[in-house]
N, C-alpha and C positions, 0 to 999 in steps of 0.2 A: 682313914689316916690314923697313923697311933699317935697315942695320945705322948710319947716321950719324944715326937717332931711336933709339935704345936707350941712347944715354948721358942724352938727357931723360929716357925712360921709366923707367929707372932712377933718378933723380933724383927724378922726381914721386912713385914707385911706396914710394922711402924718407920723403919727406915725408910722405904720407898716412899710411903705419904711425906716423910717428914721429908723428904728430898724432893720431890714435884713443888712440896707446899714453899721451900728455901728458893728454887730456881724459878717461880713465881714471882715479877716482881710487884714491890707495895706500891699499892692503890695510892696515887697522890692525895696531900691532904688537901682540904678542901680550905680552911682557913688558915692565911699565917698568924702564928700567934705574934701577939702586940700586945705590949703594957698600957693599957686606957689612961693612967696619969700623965702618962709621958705624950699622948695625943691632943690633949684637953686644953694644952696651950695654944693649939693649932687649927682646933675645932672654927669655922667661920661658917656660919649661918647662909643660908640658901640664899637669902633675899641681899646680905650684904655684898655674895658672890656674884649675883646676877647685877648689885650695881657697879660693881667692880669692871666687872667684863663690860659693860656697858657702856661707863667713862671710857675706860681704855678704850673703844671702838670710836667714839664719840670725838676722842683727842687725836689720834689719830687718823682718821677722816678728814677732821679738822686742818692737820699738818698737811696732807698731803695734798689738798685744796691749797692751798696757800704757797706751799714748796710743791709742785710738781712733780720735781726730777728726784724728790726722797724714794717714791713710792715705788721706784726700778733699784735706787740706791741702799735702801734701804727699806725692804718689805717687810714687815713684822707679823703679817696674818695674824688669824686668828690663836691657834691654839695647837699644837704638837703631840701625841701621842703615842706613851713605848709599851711595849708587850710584856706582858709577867714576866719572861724571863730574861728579858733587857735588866728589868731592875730587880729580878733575883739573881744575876750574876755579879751587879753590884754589891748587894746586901752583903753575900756571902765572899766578898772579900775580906781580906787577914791584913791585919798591918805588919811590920816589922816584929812587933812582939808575939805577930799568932792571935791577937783579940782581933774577931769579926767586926765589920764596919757599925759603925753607928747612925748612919745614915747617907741620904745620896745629897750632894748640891748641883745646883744647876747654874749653869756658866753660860752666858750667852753670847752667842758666836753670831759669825759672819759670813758664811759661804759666797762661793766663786760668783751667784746669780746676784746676790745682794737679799738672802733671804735670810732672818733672822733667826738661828737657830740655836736650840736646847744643848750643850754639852753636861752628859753627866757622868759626876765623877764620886764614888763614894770618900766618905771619911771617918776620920778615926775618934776616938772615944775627947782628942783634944782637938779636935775640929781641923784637924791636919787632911790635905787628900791623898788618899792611897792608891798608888800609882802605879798597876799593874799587870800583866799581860791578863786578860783576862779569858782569850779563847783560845787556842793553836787557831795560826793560819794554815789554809789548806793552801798545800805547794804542792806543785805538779815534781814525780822522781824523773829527773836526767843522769841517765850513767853516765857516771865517770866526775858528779859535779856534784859535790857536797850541797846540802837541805838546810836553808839557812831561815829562819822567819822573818817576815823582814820589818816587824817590831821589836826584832828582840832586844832588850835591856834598855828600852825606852816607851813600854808602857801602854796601853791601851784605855780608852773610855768610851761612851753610849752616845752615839749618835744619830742621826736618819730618822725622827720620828714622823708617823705618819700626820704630813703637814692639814691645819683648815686654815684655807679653803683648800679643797680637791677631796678629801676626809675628812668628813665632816660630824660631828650627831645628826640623829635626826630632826634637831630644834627641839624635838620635848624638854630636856632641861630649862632651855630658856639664855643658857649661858653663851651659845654662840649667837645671840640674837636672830637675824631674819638668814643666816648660813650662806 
């Protein structure tokens, strides 16, 4: 090769790496970053959890020995469970002004069976919740008939967590008691 083509080939030879390396995509991170001061409020001790879950099971039980017909009318099970990116699609909501959420709340709902359940909805830096499409629906195309979502301009939030009892831990924590 002459040596007055080696400064192309050099040239092409960094383009093409740096073009594999671009349409590569990045490695997910492994940690989300989180301000430890801002957690430290919220921090609750393993054993005060475990009597926490505890009571609540205990009160519970309790009610529905006593009331019967709560325990069809209203179920509360154990514990509810969302997937990373349930509550990374929250986090990374914007409010009206474009600032990302400042956290998720959870709302507690009532579904069709009488089961008590998680609604999560993030909010804003004034504790406002931000209320908004959060995924496209998949619509089937029909010609000849316009593609409409059928949340549009009224908003979406996180629901369907995987309910205990049926998903359960495996008891090692301690927190769902005997599961």
């Amino acid at each position: 090769m002459k040596k007055k083509h080696l400064p192309l080939v050099c040239i092409l030879t960094l383009a093409v790496v740096t073009t594999l390396v671009s349409c590569n995509p990045q490695h997910p991170v492994d940690n989300i970053p989180f301000n430890e001061d801002s957690v430290r409020s919220h921090i609750l001790p393993i054993q005060a959890a475990l009597g926490y879950t505890k009571n609540f099971r205990m009160v519970r039980d309790s009610m529905y020995r006593q009331l019967p017909a709560y325990q069809s009318a209203l179920n509360l099970g154990q514990a509810e469970a969302f997937n990373r990116d349930a509550l990374a699609v929250l986090l990374n909501q914007k409010d009206a002004q474009g600032n990302t959420a400042s956290g998720v709340r959870i709302y507690y709902g009532l579904d069709r069976e009488g089961q008590v359940r998680m609604v999560l909805v993030p909010y804003d830096k004034n504790g406002n919740d931000i209320i908004n499409q959060l995924i496209a629906e998949k619509s089937a195309a029909i010609p000849g008939i316009p593609s409409a979502l059928a949340f549009a301009g009224s908003g979406q939030t996180i629901e369907d967590g995987q309910r205990c009892p049926t998903i359960c831990d495996n008891g090692s924590s301690g927190l769902g008691g005997g599961n």
